[in-house]
N, C-alpha and C positions, 0 to 999 in steps of 0.2 A: 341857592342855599343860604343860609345865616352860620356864625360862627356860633364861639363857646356864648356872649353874650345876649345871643339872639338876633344881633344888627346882621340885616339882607348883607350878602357879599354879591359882590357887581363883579358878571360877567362878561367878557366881552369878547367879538369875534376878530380876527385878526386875519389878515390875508400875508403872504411872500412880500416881504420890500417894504411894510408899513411901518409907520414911527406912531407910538402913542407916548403921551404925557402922564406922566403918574403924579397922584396924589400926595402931600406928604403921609406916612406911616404905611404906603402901599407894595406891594411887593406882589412879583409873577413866580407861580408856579404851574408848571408844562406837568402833562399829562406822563405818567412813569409808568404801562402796562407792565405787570411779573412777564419774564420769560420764561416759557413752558419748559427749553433744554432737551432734558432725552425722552420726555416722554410724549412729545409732538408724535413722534415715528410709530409708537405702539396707539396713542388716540386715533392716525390714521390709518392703521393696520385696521382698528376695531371697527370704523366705520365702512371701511371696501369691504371687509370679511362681510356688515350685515347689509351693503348693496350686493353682493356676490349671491348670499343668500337666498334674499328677496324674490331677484330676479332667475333665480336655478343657473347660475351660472358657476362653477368652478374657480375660489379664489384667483389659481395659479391661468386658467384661463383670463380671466378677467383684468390682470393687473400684468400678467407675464414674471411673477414675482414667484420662484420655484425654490427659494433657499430654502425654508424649512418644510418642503416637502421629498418626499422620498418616493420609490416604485408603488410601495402596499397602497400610501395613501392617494397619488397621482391615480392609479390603477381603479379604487374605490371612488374618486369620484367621477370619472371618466364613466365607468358602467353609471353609476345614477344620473349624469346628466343624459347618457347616452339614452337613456330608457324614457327621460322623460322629451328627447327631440324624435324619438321614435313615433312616439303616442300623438307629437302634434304632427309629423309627418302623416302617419295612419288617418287621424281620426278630425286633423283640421284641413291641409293642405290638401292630401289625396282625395278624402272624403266631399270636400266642401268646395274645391274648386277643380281641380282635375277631371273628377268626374262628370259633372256638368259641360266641361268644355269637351271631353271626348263623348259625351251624348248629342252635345249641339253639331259636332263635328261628323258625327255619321247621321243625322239626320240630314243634314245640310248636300252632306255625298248622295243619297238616295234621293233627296228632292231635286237635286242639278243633275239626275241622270252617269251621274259621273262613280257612282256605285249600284250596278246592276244588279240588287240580290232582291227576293221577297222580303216581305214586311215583317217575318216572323223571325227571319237569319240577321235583318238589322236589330232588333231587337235581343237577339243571342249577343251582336258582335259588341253590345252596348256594355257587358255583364263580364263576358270571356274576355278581360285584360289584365293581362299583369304588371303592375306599376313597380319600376324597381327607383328607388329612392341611389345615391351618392353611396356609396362606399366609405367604411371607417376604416382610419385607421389605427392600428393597438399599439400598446406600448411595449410586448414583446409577442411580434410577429411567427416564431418560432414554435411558440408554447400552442399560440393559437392555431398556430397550421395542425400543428399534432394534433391537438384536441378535435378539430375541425377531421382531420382523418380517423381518428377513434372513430366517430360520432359516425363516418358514416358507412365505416369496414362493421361498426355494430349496429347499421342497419336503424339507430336513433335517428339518424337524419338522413332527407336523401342529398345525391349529389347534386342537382341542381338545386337546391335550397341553398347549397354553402354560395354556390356562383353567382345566385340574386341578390342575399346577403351582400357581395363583396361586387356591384354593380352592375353585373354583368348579364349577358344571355345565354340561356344552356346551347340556344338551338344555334350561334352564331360561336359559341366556341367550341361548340362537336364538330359544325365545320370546317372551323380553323383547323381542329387537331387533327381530323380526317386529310383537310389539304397540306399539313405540314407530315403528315405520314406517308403519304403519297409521291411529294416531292423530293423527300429523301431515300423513299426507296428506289425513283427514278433514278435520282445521282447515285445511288450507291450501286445499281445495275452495271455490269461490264458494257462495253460498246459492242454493238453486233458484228459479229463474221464478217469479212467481204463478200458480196455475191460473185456467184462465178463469171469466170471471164475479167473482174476486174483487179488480177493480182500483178503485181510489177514485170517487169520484162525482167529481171534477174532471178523472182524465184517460178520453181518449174507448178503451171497449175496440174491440181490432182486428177488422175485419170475419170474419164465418166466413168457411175457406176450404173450398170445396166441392174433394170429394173423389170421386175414381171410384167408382163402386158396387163392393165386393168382392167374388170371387167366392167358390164355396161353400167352398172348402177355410178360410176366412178368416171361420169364422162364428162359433169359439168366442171369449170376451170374453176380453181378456188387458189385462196393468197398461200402463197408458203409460210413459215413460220419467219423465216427470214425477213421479209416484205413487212411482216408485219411489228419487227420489233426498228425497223430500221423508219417506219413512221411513226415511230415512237420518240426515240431517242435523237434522229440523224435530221435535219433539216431539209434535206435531199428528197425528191417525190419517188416512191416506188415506182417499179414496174409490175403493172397485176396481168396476170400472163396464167395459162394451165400451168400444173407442175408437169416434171417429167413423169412421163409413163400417164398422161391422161391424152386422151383422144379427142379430135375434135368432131362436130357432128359434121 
């Protein structure tokens, strides 16, 4: 640059640790940047907010930075990002790569023999699948579960729609619930009778009770009810034996 009179001003570079000679009437002045102060924090607030944007991602996602947000507005942007990772789930990921890999994957089964169906059932199996995507989760899981039973005590949604939603398989937690109904109503069963003959030497066993002769239709041996709740519940191997009052041929 030149000064007020126009004469060039000489620059010069200067490294850590160097000595330079000045001129007579010369003088150094160092570089003095303004400091920004308090508004550094709100220029970089402004610039995350417009990568946050950009890229569809949720400020308080993006930076982990949640003080001036609250449920409505956390809640509102959660559904809009959610809608738009949905659409690339659907319409890029599911669409454009999954699906080709589960069509290479059953042809590959049918050409190695190692999937035995006609040409027209690989063809169906290629079509009939249901890709269930990860599971979300809400910010108030509660509200959502309600609305989620509204929706489907009013017949708007079915039940396994809410359980693909939320990652899962209808046909593998019907099972569940069938085997965990099962198993509790096993434990919750009383233990079975002793069968006769095997009650303690202190109490007196109960007299036989004479039974009508049966007639012929009633002559092949079948389990008692005993026998059979006792391989149920008891570890023990039954004895499978005629009942009383059955004849043998």
């Amino acid at each position: 640059g030149t000064d007020d009179e126009g004469i060039p001003e000489a620059t010069a570079r200067w490294s850590p640790g160097s000595i330079c000679e000045l001129l007579p009437d010369e003088n150094i002045e160092f570089s003095a940047p303004a400091d920004v102060g308090a508004t550094y924090e709100m220029f970089q607030y402004r610039n995350l907010l417009a990568i946050a944007a950009a890229i569809g991602v949720p400020y308080a996602n993006l930076t982990g930075d949640v003080r001036q947000a609250n449920y409505s507005s956390l809640r509102a942007a959660l559904l809009q990002f959610r809608r738009r990772v949905e659409r690339l789930q659907r319409k890029v990921l599911i669409h454009q790569f999954c699906r080709p890999v589960w069509a290479r994957f059953i042809d590959s089964a049918v050409i190695s023999g190692v999937l035995g169906v006609p040409a027209e059932m690989a063809a169906e199996l290629k079509t009939k699948v249901i890709w269930i995507p990860p599971k979300w989760e809400w910010v108030d899981p509660l509200k959502d579960r309600q609305a989620e039973q509204l929706a489907v005590e009013m017949r708007f949604k079915a039940r396994s729609q809410v359980i693909i939603q939320e990652g899962g398989d209808p046909e593998q937690v019907d099972q569940q619930i069938a085997a965990d109904g099962a198993r509790a109503a096993r434990l919750a069963d009383p233990q079975p009778p002793p069968a006769r003959g095997s009650a303690d030497a202190g109490d007196a066993a109960p007299p036989p009770q004479q039974n009508p002769p049966a007639s012929p239709a009633r002559n092949r041996p079948r389990l008692s009810v005993t026998s059979v709740a006792r391989v149920t519940n008891t570890p023990r191997r039954p004895t499978i034996g005629p009942q009383r009052g059955s004849r043998n041929g």
